[in-house]
C-alpha positions in Angstrom: 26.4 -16.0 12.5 23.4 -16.9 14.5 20.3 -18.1 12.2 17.6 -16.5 14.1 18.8 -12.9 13.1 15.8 -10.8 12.1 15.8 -8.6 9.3 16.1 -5.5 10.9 19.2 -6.9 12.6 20.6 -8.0 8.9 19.7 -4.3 7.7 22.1 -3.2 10.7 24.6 -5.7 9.3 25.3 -4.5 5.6 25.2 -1.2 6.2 27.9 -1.4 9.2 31.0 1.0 8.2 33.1 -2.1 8.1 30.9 -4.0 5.3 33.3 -5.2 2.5 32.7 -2.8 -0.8 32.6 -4.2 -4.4 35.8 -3.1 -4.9 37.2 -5.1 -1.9 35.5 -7.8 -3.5 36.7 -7.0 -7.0 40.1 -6.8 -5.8 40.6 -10.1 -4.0 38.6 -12.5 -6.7 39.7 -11.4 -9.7 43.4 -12.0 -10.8 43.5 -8.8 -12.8 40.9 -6.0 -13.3 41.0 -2.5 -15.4 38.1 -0.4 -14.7 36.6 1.8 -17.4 35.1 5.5 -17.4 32.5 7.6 -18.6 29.3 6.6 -20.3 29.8 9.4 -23.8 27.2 11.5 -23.1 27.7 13.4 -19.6 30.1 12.6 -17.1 31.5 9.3 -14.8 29.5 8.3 -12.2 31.7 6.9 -9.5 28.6 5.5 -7.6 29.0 3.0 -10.4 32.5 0.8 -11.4 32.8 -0.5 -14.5 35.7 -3.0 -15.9 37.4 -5.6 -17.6 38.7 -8.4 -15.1 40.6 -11.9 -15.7 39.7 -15.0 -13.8 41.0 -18.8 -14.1 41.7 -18.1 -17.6 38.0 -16.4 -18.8 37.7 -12.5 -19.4 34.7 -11.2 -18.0 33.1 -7.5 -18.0 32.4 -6.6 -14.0 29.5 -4.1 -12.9 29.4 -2.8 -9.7 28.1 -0.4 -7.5 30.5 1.1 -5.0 29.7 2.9 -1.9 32.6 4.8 0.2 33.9 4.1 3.8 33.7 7.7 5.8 32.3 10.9 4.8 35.0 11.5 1.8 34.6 8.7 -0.2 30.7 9.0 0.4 30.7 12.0 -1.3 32.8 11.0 -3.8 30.9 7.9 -4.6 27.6 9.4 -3.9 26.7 7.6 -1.1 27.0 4.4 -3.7 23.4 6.1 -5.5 23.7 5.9 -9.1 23.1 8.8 -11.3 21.4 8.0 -15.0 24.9 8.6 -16.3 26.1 5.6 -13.6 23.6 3.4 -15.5 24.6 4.3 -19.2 27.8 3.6 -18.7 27.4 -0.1 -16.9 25.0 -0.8 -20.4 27.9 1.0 -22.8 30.1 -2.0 -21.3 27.3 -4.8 -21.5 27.0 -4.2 -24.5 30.7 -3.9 -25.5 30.8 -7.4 -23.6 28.5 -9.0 -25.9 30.3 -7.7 -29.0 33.3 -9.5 -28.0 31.6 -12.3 -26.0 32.4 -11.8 -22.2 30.1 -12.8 -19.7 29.1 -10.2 -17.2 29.4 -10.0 -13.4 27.4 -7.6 -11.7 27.5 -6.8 -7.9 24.3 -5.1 -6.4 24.9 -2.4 -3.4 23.4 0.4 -3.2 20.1 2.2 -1.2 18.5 3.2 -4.4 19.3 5.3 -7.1 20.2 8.9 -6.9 16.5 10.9 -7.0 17.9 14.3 -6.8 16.6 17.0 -9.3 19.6 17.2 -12.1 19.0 13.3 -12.1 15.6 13.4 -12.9 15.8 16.0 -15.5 18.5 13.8 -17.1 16.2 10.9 -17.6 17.0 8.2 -14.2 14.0 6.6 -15.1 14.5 6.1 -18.6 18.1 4.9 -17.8 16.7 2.3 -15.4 14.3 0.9 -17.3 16.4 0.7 -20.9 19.0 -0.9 -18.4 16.2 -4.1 -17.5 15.0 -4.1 -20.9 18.4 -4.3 -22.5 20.0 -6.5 -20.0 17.2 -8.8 -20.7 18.4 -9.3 -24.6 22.6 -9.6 -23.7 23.6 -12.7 -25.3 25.9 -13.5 -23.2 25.8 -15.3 -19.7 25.0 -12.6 -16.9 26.1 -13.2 -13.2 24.0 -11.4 -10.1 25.7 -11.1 -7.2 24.0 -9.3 -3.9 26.6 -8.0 -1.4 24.9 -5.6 0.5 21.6 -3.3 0.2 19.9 -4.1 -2.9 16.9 -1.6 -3.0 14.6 -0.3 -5.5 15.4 0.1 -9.3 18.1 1.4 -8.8 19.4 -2.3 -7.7 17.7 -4.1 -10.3 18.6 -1.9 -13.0 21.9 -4.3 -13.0 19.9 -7.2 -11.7 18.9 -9.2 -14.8 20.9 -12.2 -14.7 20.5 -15.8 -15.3 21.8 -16.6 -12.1 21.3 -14.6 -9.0 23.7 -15.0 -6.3 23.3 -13.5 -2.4 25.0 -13.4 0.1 23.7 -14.7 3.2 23.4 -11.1 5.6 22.3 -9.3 2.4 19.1 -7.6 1.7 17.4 -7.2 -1.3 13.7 -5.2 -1.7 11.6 -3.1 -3.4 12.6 -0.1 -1.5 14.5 0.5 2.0 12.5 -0.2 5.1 12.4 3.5 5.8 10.8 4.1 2.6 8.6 1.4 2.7 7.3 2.7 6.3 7.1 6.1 5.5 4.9 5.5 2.0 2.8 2.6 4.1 2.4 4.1 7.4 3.7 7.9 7.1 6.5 7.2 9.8 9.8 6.4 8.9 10.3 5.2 12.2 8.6 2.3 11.9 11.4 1.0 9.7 12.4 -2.0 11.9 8.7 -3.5 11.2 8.9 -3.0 7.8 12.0 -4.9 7.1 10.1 -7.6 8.7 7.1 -7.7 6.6 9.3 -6.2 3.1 10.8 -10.5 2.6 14.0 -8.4 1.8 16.3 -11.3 3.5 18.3 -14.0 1.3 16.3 -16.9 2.6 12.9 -15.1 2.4 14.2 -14.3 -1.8 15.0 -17.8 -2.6 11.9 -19.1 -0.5 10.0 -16.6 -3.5 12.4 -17.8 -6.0 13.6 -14.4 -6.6 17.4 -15.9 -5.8 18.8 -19.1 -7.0 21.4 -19.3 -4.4 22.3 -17.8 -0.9 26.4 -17.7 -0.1 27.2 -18.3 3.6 29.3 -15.2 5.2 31.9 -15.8 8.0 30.7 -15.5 11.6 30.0 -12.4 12.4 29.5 -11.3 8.7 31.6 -10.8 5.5 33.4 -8.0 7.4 35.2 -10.4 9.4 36.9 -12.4 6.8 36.5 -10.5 3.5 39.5 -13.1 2.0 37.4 -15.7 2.8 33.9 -14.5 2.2 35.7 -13.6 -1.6 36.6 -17.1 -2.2 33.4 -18.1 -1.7 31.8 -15.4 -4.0 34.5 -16.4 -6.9 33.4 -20.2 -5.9 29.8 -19.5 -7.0 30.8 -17.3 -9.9 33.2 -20.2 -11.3 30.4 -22.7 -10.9 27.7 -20.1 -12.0 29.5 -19.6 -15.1 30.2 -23.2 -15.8 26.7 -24.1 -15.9 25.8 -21.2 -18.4 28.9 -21.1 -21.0 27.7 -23.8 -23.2 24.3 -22.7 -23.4 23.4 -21.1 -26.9 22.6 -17.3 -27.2 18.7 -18.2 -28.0 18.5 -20.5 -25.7 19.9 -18.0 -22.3 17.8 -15.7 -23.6 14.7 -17.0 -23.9 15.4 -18.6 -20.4 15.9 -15.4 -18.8 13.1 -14.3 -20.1 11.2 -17.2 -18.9 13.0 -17.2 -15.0 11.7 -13.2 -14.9 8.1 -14.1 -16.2 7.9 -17.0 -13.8 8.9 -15.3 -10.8 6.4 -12.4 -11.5 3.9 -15.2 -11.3 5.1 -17.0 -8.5 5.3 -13.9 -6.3 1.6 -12.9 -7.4 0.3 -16.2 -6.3 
């Protein structure tokens, strides 16, 4: 993969038909993996995959976002937007994973969450931001990986981790670039710019420190070698979770708490 790619040309990238899902993902790292429904309250969201998975030995509790591959699945997965009910179930299962202490993996990819009305009146907001808050208490380890579009709250709603992985074609923002361009300059069109000016891109986040590490895809992107670009996701993982397993619960806590605060502060400045 060339390294002068822009990051309109990595927007192009992860949203290419082809882009590996979290499922493909799911399926090729983990050695097993049983996904779990519903969040008790309304319905399943299938933008959202929930589950128990096995690897090298350590049970760990896996939250993903899942987008489809053609028109079917899209609609079935809801074009990989989460509903409120998407985001009480992933926190049903955190916390379920800190009961019986298993770390959590979460992939990130999805456009934003789902803004349409019966969302809304069922509290998205509200499920969001009890997600960050809640997330930011887990005692146990907490994984971030970024496969593809992370945008808005509805990406970091599953984003508080104490280590942050992304892959290297990924994109990661406040909003898409055709938001961003329609709220800034009332033309969508102008999306290409704002991807350039949004530091959405994986070396632009761990240049802000919003990252901690950016995984290399094959040439040509993950979609070329999903086998491959998995091993090196469940590399990091493995190694991510080595470095956090022995640390006590106070301890991860208070220094996800602290890696959030600082890189508030460190963006600001």
């Amino acid at each position: 993969m060339p390294n002068n790619l822009t990051a309109w040309d990595r927007v192009q990238i992860v949203r290419a038909q082809d882009r590996p899902t979290a499922l493909d993902y799911i399926d090729n790292i983990f050695d097993e993996f049983i996904e779990l429904h519903g969040d008790r309250k309304f319905s399943d969201d299938k933008a959202t995959v929930c589950g128990l998975a096995r690897l090298e030995n350590t049970n760990f509790t896996v939250i993903a976002q899942q987008k489809g591959r053609n028109t079917k699945e899209n609609i079935e997965r809801n074009f990989g937007m989460p509903k409120p009910e998407g985001y009480r179930k992933s926190f049903r299962f955190m916390k379920q994973a800190e009961k019986f202490n298993r770390p959590i993996i979460t992939f990130i990819d999805t456009k934003g969450a789902y803004p349409g009305l019966g969302a809304e009146e069922r509290g998205q907001g509200e499920a969001i931001a009890s997600s960050m808050f809640e997330m930011s208490r887990l005692k146990v380890p907490i994984i971030v990986v970024v496969i593809g579009e992370g945008s808005s709250g509805g990406a970091l709603a599953i984003g508080v981790g104490d280590k942050i992985l992304m892959l290297e074609n990924a994109i990661y923002s406040i909003l898409s670039p055709e938001g961003y361009a329609s709220i800034l300059w009332k033309d969508s069109g102008r999306a290409k710019e704002a991807a350039e000016v949004m530091k959405m891109t994986a070396k632009d986040l761990l240049d802000l420190k919003v990252i901690d590490k950016i995984i290399k895809e094959p040439k040509g992107g993950a979609q070329e070698d999903v086998k491959k670009m998995s091993e090196e996701i469940k590399k990091e993982i493995v190694s991510s979770y080595l470095s956090l397993k022995d640390i006590d619960e106070d301890t991860l806590v208070a220094s996800r708490y602290e890696k959030f605060r600082n890189m508030g502060e460190y963006i600001r400045k």
